[in-house]
N, C-alpha and C positions, 0 to 999 in steps of 0.2 A: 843623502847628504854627501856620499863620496863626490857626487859628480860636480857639485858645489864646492866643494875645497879643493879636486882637481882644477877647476877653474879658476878658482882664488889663488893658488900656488901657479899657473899658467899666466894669469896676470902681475903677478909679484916680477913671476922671472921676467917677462918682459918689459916692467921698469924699470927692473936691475941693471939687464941692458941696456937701455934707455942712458939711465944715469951714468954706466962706467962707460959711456961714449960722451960725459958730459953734456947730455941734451935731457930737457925737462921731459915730463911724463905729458904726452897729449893724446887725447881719445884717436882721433885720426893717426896719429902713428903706430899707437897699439896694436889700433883696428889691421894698418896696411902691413904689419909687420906679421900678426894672425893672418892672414891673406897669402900671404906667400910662404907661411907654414904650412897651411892647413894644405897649399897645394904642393908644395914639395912631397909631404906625407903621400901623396897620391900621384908620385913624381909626376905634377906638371909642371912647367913655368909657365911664369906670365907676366904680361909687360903692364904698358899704366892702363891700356883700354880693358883687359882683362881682369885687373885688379878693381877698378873703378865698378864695372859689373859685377863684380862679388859683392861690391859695398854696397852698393846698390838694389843686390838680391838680399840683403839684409839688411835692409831699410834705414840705412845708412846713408841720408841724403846729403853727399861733396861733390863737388864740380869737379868734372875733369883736371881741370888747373889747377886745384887745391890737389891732387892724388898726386898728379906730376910734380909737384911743387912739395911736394913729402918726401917723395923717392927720391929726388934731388937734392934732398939736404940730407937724408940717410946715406943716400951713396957717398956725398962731400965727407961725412962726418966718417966714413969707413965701415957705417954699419951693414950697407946693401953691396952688392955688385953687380954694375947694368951691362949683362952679357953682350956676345957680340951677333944674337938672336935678337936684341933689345928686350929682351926677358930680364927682371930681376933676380938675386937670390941675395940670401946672410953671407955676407963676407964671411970669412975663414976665422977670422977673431972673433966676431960676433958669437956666431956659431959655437967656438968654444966655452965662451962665455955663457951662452946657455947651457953648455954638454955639462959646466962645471959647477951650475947648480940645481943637477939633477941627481 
């Protein structure tokens, strides 16, 4: 059950996030925002085509243009930053904001 309430505590903080950037809780943003954790942890980046293929390896059925259309309104809202690789990553607030409910 540890790895059950790691998970449940990994999803809490990420709507915590969510919400102190005033944007509602959505599966698709959860998902794309675990996406670009899970790959940073393994320092890669990734942009939308690379993101879109994770979702996708995890049967996670979104259109391209919905992934894009996520990271666009993450980036607007301050939560993402679309580098100048066009690779995403957690903005610097974001970021803290997770370091700060750990």
């Amino acid at each position: 059950t540890q790895g059950v309430s790691s998970a449940a505590s990994d999803v809490y903080k990420r709507q915590h996030l969510l919400k102190s950037f005033g944007l509602r809780t959505s599966l698709i943003r959860l998902k794309v925002i675990d996406a670009l954790l899970t790959a940073a942890q393994s320092d890669r980046s990734l942009g939308v085509r690379g993101i879109h293929s994770q979702l996708l390896e995890l049967d996670i059925p979104l259109s391209f243009l919905s992934v894009r259309e996520v990271l666009k309104r993450l980036c607007s809202e301050g939560v993402l930053t679309l580098n100048a690789d066009k690779s995403y990553s957690l903005h610097q607030q974001a970021a803290a904001v997770l370091d700060g409910l750990s």
